[in-house]
PDB file of N, CA, C and O in Angstrom:
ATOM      1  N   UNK A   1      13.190  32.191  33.111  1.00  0.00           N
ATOM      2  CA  UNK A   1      12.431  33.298  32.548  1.00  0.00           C
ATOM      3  C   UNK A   1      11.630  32.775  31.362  1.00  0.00           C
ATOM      4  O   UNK A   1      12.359  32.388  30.448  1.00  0.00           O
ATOM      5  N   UNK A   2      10.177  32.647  31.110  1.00  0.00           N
ATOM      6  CA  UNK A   2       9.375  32.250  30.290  1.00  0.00           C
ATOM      7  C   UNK A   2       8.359  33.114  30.241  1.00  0.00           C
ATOM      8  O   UNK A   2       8.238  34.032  31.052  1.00  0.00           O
ATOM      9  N   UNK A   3       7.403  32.846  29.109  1.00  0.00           N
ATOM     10  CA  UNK A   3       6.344  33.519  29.348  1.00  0.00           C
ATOM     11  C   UNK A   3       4.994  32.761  29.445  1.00  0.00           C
ATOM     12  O   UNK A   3       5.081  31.534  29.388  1.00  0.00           O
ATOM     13  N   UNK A   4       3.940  33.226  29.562  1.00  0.00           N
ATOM     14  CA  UNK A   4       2.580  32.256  29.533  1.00  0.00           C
ATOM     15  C   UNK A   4       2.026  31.960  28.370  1.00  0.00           C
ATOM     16  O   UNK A   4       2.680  32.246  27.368  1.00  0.00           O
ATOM     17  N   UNK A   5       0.837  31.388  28.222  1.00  0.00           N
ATOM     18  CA  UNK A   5       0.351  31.702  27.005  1.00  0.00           C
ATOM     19  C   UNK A   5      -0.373  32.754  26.359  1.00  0.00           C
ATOM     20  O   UNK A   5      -1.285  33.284  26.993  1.00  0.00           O
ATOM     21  N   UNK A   6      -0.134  33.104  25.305  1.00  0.00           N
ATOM     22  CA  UNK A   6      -0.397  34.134  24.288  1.00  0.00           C
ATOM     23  C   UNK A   6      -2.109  34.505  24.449  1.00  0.00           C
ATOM     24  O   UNK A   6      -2.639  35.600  24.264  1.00  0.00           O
ATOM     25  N   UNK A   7      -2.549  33.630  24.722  1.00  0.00           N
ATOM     26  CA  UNK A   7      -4.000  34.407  25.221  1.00  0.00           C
ATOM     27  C   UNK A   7      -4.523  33.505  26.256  1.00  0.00           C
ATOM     28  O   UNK A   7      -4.233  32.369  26.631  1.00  0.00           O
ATOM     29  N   UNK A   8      -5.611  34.613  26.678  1.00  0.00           N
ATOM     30  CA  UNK A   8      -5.894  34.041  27.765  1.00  0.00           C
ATOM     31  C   UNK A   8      -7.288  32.779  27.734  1.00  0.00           C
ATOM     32  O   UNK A   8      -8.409  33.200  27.450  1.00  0.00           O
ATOM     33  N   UNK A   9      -7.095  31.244  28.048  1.00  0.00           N
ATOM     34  CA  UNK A   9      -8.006  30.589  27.925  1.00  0.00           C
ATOM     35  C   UNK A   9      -8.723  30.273  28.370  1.00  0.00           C
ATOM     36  O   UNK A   9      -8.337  30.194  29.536  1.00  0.00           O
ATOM     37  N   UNK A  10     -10.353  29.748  28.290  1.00  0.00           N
ATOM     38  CA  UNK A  10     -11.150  29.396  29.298  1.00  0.00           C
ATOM     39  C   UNK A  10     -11.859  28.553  28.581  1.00  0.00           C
ATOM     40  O   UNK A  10     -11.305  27.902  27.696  1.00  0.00           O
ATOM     41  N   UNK A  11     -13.621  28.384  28.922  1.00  0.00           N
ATOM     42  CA  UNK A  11     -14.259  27.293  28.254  1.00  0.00           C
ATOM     43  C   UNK A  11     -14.573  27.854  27.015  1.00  0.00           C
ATOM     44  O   UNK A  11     -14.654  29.026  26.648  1.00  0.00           O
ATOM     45  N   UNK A  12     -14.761  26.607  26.346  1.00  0.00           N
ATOM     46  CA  UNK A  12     -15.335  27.145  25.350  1.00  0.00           C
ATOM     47  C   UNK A  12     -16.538  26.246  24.745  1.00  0.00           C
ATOM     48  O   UNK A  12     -16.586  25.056  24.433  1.00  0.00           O
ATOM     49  N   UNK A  13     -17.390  27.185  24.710  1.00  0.00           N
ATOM     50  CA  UNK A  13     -19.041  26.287  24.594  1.00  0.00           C
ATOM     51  C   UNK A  13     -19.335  26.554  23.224  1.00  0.00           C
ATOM     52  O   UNK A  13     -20.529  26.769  23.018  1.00  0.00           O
ATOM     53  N   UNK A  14     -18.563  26.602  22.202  1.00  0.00           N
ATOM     54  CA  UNK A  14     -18.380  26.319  20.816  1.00  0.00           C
ATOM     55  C   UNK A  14     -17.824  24.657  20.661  1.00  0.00           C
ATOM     56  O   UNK A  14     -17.748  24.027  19.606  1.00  0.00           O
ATOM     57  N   UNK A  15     -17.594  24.343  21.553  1.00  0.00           N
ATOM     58  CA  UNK A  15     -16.564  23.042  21.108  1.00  0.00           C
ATOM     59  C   UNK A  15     -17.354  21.598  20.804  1.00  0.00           C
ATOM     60  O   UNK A  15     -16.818  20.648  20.233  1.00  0.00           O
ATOM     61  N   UNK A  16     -18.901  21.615  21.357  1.00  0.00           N
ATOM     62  CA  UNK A  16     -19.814  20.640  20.985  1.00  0.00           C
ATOM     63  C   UNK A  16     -19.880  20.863  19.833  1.00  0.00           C
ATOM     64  O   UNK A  16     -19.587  19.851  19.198  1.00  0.00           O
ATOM     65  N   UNK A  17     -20.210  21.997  18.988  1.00  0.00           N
ATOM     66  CA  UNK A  17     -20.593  22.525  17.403  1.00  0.00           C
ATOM     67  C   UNK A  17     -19.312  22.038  17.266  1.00  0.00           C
ATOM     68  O   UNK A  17     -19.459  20.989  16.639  1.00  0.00           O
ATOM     69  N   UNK A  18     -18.020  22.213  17.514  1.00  0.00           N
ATOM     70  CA  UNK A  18     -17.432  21.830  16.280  1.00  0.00           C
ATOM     71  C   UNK A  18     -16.989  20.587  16.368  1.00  0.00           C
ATOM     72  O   UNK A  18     -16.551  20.111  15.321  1.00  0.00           O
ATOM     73  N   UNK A  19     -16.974  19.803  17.487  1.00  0.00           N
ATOM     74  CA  UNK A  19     -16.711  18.592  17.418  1.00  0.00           C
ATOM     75  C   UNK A  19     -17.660  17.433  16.264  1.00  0.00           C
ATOM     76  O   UNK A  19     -17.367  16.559  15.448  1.00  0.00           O
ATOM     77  N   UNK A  20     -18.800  18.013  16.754  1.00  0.00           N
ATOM     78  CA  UNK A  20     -19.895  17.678  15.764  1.00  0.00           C
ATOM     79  C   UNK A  20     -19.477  17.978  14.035  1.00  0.00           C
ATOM     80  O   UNK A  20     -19.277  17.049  13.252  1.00  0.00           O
ATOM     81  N   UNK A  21     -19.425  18.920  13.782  1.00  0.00           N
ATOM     82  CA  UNK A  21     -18.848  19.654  12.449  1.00  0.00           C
ATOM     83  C   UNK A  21     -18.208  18.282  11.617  1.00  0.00           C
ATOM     84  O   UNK A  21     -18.487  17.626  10.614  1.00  0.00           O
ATOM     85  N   UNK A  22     -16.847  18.290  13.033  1.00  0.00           N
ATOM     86  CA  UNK A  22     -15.295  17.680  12.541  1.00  0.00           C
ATOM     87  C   UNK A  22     -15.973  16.557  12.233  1.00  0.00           C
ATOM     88  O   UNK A  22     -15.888  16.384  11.017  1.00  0.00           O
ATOM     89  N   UNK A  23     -16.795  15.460  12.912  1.00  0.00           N
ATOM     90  CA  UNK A  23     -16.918  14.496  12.589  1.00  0.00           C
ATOM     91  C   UNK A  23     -17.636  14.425  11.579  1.00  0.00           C
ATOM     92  O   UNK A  23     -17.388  13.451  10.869  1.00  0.00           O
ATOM     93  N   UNK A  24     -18.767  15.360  11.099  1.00  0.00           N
ATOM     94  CA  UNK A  24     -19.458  15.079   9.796  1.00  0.00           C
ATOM     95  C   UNK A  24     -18.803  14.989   8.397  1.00  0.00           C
ATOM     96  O   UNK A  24     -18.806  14.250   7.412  1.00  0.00           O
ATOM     97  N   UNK A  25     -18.053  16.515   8.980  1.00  0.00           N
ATOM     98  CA  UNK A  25     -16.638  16.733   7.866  1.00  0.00           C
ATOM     99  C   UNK A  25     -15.745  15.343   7.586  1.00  0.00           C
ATOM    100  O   UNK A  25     -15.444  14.865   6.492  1.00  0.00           O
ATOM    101  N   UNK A  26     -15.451  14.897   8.791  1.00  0.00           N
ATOM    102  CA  UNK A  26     -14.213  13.484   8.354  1.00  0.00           C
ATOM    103  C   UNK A  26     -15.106  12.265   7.503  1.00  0.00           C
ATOM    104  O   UNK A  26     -14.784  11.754   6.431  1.00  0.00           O
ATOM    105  N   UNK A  27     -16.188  12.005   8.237  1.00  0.00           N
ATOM    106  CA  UNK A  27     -17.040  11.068   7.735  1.00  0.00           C
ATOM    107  C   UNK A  27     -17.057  11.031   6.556  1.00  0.00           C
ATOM    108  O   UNK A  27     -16.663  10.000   6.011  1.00  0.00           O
ATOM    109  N   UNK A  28     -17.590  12.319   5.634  1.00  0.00           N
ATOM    110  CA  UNK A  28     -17.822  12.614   4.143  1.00  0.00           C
ATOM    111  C   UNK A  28     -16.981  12.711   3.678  1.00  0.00           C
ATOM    112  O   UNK A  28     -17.083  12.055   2.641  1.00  0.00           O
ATOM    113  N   UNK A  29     -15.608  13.367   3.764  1.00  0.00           N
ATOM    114  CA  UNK A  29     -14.033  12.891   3.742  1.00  0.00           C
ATOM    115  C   UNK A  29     -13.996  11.252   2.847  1.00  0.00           C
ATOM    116  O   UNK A  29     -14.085  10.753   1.725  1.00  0.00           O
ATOM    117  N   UNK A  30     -13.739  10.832   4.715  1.00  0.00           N
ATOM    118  CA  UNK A  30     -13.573   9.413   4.291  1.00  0.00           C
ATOM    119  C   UNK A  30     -14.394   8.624   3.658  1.00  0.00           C
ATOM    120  O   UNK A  30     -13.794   7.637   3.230  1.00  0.00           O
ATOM    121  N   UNK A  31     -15.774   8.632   3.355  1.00  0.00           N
ATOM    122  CA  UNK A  31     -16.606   7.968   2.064  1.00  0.00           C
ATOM    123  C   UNK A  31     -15.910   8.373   0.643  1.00  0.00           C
ATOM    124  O   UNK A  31     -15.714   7.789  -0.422  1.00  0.00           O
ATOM    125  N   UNK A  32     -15.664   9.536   1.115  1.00  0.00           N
ATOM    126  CA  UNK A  32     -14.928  10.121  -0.924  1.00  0.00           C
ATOM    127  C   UNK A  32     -13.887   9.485  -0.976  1.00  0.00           C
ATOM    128  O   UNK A  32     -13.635   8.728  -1.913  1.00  0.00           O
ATOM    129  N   UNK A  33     -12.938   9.722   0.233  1.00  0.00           N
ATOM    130  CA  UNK A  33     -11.772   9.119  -0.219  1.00  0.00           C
ATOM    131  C   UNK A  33     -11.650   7.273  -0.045  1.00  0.00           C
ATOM    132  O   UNK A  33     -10.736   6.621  -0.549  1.00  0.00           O
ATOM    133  N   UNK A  34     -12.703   6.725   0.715  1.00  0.00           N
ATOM    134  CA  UNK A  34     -13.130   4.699   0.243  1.00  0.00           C
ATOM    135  C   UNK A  34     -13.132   4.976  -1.036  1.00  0.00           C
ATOM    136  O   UNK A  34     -12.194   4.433  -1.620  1.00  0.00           O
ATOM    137  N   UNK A  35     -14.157   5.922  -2.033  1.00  0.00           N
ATOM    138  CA  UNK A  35     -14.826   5.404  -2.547  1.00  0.00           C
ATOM    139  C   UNK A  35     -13.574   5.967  -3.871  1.00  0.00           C
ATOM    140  O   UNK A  35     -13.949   5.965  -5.044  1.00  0.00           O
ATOM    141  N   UNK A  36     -12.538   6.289  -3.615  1.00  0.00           N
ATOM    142  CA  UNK A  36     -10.910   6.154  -4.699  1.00  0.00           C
ATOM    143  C   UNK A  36     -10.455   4.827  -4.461  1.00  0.00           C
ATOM    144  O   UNK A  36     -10.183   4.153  -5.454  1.00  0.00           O
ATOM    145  N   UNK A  37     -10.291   4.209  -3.065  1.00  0.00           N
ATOM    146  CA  UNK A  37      -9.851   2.904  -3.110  1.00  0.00           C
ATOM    147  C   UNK A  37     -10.756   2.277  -3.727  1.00  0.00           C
ATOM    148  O   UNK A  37     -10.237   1.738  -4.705  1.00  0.00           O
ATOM    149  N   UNK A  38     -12.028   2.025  -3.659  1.00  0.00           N
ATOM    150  CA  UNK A  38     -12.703   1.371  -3.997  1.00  0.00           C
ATOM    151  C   UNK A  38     -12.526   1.165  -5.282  1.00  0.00           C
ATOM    152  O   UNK A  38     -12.086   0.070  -5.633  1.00  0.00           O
ATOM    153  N   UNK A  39     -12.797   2.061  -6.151  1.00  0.00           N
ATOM    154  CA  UNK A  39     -12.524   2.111  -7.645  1.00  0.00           C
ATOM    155  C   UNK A  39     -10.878   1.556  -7.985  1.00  0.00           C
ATOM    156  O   UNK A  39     -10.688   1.047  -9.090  1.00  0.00           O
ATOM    157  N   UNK A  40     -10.056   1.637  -7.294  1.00  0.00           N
ATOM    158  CA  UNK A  40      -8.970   1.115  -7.304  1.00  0.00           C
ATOM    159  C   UNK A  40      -8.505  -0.304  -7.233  1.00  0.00           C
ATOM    160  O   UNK A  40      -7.781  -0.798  -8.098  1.00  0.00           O
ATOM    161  N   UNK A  41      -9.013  -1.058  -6.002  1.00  0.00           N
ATOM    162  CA  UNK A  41      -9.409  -2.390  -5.795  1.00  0.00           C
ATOM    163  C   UNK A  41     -10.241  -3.005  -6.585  1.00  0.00           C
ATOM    164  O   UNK A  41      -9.923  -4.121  -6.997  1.00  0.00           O
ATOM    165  N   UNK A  42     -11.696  -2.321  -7.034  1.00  0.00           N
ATOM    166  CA  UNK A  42     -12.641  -3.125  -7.787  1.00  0.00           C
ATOM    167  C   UNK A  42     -12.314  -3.349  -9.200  1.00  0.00           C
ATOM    168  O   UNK A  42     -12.417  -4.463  -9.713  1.00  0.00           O
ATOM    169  N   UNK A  43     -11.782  -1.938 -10.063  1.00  0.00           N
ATOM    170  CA  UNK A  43     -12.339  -1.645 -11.189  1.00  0.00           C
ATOM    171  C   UNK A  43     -10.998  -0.824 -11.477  1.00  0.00           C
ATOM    172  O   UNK A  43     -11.035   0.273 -12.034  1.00  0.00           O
ATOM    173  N   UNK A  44      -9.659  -1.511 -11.007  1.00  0.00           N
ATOM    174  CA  UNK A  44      -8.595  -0.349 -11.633  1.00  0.00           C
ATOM    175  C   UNK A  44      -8.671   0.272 -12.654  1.00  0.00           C
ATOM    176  O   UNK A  44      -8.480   1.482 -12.527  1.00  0.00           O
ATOM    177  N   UNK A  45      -9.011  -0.323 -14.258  1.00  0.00           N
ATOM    178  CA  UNK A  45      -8.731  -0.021 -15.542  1.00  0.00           C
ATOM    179  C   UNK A  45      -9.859   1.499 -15.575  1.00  0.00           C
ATOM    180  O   UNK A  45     -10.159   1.830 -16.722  1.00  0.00           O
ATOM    181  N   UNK A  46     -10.446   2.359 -14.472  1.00  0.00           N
ATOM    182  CA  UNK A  46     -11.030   2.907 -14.330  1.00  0.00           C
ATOM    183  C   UNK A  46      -9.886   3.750 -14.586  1.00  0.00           C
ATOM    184  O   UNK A  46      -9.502   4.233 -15.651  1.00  0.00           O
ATOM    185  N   UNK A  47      -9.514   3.820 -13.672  1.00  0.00           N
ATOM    186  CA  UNK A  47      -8.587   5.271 -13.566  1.00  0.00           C
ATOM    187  C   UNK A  47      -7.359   4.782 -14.884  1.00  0.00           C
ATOM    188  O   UNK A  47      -6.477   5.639 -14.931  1.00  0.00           O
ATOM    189  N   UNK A  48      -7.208   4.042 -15.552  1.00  0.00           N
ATOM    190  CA  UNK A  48      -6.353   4.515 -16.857  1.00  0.00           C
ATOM    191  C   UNK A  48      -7.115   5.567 -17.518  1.00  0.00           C
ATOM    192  O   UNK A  48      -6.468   6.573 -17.809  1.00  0.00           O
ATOM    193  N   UNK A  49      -8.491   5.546 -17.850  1.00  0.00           N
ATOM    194  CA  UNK A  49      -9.456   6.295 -18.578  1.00  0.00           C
ATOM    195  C   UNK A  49      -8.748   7.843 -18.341  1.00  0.00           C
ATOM    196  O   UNK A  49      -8.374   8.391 -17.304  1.00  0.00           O
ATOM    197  N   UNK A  50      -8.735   8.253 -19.625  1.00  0.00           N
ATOM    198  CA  UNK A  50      -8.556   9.721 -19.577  1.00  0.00           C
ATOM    199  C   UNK A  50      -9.422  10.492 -19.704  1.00  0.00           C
ATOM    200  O   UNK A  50     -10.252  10.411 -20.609  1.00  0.00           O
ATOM    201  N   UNK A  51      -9.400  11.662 -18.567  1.00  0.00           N
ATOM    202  CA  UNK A  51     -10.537  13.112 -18.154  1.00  0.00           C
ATOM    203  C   UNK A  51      -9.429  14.116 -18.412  1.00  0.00           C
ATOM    204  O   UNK A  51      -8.233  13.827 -18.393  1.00  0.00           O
ATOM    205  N   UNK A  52      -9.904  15.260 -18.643  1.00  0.00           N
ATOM    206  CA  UNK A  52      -9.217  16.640 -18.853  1.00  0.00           C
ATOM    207  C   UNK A  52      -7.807  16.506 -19.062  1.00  0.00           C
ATOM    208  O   UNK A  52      -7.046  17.326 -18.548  1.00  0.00           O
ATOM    209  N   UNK A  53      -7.363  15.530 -19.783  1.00  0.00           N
ATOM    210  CA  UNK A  53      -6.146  15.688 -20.798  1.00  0.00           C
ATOM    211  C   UNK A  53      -5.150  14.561 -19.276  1.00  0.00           C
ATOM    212  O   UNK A  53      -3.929  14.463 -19.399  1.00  0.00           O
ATOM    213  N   UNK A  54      -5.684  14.022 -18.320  1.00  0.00           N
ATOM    214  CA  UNK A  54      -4.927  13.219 -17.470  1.00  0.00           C
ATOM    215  C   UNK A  54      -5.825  12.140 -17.509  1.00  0.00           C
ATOM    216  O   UNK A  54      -6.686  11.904 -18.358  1.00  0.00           O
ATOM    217  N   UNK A  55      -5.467  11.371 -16.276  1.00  0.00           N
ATOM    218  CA  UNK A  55      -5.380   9.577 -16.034  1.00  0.00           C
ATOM    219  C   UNK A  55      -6.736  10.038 -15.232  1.00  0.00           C
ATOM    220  O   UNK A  55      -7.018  11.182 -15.587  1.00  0.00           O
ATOM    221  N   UNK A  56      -7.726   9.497 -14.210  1.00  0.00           N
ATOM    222  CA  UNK A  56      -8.939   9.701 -13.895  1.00  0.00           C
ATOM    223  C   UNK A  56      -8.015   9.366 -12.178  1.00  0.00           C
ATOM    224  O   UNK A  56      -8.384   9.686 -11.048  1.00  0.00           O
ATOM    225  N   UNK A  57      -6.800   8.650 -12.600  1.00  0.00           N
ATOM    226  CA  UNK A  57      -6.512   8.597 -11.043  1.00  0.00           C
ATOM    227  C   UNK A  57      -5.839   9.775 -10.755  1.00  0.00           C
ATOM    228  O   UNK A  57      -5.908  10.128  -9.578  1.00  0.00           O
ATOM    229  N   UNK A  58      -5.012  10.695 -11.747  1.00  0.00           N
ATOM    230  CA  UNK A  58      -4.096  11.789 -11.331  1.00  0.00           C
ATOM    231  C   UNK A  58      -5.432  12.623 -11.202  1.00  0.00           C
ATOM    232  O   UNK A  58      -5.423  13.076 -10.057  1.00  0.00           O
ATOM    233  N   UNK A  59      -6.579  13.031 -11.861  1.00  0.00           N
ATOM    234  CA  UNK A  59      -7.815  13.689 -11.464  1.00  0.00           C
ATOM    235  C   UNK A  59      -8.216  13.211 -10.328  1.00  0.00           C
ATOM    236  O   UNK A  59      -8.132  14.261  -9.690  1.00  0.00           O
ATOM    237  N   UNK A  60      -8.631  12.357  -9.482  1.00  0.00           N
ATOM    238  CA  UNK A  60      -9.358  12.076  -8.783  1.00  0.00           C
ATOM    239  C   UNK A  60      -7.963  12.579  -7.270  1.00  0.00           C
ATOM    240  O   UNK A  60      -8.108  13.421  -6.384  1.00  0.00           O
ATOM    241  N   UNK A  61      -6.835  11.725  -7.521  1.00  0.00           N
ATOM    242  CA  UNK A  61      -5.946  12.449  -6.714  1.00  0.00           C
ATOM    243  C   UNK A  61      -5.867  13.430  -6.276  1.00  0.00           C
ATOM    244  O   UNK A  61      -5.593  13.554  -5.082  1.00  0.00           O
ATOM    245  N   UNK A  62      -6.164  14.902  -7.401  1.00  0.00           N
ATOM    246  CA  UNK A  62      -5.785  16.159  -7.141  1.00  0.00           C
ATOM    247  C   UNK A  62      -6.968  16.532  -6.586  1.00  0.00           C
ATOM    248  O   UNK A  62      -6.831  17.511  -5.852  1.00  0.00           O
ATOM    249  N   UNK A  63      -8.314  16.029  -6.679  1.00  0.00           N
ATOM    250  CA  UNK A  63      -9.617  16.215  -6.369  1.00  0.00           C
ATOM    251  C   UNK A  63      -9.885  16.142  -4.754  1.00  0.00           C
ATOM    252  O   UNK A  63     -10.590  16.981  -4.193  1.00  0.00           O
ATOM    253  N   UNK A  64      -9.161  14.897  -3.957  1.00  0.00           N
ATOM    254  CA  UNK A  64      -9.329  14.407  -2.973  1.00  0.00           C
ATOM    255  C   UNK A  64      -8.090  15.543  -2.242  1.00  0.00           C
ATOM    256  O   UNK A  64      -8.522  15.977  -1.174  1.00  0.00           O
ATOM    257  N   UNK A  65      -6.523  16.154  -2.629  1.00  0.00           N
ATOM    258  CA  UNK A  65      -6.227  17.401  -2.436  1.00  0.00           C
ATOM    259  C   UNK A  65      -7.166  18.265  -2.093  1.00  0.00           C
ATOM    260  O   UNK A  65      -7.500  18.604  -0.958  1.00  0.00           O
ATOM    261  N   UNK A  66      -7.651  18.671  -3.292  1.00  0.00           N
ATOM    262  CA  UNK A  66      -8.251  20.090  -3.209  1.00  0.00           C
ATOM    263  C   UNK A  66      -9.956  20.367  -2.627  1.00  0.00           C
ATOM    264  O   UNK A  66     -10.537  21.433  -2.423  1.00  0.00           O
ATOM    265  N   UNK A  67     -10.447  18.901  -2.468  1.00  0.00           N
ATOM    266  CA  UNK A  67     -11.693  18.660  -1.447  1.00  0.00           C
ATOM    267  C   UNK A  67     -11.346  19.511  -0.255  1.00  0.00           C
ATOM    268  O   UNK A  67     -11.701  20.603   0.189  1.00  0.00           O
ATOM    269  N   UNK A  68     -10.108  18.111   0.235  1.00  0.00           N
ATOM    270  CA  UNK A  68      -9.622  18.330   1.873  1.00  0.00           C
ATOM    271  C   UNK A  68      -8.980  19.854   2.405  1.00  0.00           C
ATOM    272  O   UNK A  68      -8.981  20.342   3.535  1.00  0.00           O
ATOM    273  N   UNK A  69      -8.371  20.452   0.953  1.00  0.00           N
ATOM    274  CA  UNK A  69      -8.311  21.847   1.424  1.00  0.00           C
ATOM    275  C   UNK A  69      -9.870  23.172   1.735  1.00  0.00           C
ATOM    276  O   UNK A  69     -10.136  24.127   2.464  1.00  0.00           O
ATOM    277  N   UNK A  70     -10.382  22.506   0.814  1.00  0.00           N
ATOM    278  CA  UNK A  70     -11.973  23.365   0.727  1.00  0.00           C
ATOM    279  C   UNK A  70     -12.391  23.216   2.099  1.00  0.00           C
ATOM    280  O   UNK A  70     -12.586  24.151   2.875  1.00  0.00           O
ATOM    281  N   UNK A  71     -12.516  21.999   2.353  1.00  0.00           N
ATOM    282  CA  UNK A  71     -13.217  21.450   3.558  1.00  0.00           C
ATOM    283  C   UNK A  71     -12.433  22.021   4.888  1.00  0.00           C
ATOM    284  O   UNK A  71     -13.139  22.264   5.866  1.00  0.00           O
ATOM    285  N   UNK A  72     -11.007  22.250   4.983  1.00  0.00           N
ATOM    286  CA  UNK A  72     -10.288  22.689   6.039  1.00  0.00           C
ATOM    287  C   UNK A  72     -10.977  24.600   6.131  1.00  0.00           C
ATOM    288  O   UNK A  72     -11.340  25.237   7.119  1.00  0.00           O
ATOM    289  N   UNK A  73     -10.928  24.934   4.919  1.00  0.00           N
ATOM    290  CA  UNK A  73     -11.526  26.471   4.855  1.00  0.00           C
ATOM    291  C   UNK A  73     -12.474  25.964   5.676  1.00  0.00           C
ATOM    292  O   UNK A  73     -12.330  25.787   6.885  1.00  0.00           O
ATOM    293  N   UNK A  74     -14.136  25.556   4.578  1.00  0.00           N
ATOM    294  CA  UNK A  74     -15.356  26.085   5.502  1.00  0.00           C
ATOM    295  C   UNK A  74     -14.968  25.539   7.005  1.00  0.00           C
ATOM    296  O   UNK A  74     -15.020  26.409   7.875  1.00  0.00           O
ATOM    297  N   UNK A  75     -14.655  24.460   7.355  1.00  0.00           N
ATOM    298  CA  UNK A  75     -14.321  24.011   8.932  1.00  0.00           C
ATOM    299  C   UNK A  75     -13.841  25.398   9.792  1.00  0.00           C
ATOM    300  O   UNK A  75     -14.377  25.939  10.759  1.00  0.00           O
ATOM    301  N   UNK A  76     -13.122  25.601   9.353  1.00  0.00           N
ATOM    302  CA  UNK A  76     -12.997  27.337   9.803  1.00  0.00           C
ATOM    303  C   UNK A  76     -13.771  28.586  10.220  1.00  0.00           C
ATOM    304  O   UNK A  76     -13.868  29.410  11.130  1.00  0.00           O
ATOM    305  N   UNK A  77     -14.343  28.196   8.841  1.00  0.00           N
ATOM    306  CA  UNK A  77     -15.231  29.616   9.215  1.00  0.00           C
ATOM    307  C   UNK A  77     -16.228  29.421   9.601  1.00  0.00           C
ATOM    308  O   UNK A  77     -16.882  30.409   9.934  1.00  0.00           O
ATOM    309  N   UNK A  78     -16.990  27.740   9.786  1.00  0.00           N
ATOM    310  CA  UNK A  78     -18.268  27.530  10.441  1.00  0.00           C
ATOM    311  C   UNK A  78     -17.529  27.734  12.274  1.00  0.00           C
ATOM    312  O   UNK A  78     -18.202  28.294  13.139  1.00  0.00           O
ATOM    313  N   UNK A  79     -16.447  27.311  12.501  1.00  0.00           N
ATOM    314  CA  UNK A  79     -15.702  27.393  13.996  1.00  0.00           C
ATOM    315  C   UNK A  79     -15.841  28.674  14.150  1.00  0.00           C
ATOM    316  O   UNK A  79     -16.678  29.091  14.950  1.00  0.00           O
ATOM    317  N   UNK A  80     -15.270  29.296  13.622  1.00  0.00           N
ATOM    318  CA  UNK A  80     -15.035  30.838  13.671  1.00  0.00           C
ATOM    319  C   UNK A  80     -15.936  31.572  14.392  1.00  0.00           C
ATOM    320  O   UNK A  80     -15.843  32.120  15.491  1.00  0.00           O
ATOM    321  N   UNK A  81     -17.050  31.475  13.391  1.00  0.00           N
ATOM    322  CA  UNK A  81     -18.925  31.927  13.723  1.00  0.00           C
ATOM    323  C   UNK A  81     -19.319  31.025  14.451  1.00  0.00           C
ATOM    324  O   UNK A  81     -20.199  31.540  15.142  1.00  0.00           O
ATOM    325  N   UNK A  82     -19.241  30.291  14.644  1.00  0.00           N
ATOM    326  CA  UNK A  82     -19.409  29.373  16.070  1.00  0.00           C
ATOM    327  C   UNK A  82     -18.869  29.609  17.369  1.00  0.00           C
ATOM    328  O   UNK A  82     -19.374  29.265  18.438  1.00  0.00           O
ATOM    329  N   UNK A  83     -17.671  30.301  17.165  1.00  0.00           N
ATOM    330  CA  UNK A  83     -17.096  30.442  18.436  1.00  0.00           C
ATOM    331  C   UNK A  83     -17.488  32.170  19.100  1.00  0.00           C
ATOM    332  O   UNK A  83     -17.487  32.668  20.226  1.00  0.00           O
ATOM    333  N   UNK A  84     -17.845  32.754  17.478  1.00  0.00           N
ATOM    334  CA  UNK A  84     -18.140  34.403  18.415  1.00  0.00           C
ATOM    335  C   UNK A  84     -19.864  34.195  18.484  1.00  0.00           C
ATOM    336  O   UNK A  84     -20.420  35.081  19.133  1.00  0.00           O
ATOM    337  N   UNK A  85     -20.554  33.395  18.040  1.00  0.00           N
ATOM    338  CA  UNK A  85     -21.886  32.942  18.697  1.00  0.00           C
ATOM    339  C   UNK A  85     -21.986  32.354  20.189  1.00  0.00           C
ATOM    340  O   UNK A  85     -22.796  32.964  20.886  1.00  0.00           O
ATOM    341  N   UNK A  86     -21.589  31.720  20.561  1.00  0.00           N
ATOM    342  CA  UNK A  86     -21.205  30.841  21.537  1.00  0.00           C
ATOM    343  C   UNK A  86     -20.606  31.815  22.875  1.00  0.00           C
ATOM    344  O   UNK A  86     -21.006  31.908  24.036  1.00  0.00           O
ATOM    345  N   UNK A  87     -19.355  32.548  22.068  1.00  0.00           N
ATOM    346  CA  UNK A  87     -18.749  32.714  23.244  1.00  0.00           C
ATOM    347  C   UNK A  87     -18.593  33.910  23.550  1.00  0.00           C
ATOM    348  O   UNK A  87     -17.505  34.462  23.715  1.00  0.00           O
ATOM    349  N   UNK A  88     -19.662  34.403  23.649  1.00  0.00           N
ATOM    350  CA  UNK A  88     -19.648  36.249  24.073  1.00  0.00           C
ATOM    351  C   UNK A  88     -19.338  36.495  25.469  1.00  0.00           C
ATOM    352  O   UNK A  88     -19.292  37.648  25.897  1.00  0.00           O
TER     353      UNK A  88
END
């Protein structure tokens, strides 16, 4: 005794837009987040420097956090409106 899945699926001709999206999104991602190693590898004594009462690496840390959460939102809501454009 099981059940099916919770909705019912088919194509979905939103999925070029967001595949596209995801990759622009990761791309710019991952340049921000090289460009913490980078400063890390090149030029450590960077991040001893103190910004807003912390280290520039505990800033830049919480930064590359709270990017990747921003970025998970709009990814969303450009899918979202992408998918009730798309898929009427």
């Amino acid at each position: 005794m099981g059940h099916g899945p919770a909705v019912k699926l088919g194509k979905d001709n939103a999925s070029s837009y967001k595949t596209r999206l995801g990759v622009w999104m990761f791309v710019a991602y991952t340049l921000f987040y090289a460009s913490f190693v980078a400063v890390n590898a090149i030029k450590p004594s960077v991040m001893e420097k103190a910004v807003m009462g912390q280290t520039v690496a505990v800033v830049f840390g919480f930064a590359l956090i709270v990017v990747a959460l921003i970025m998970a939102v709009i990814y969303n809501h450009f899918c979202t409106a992408a998918e009730e454009r798309f898929n009427r």
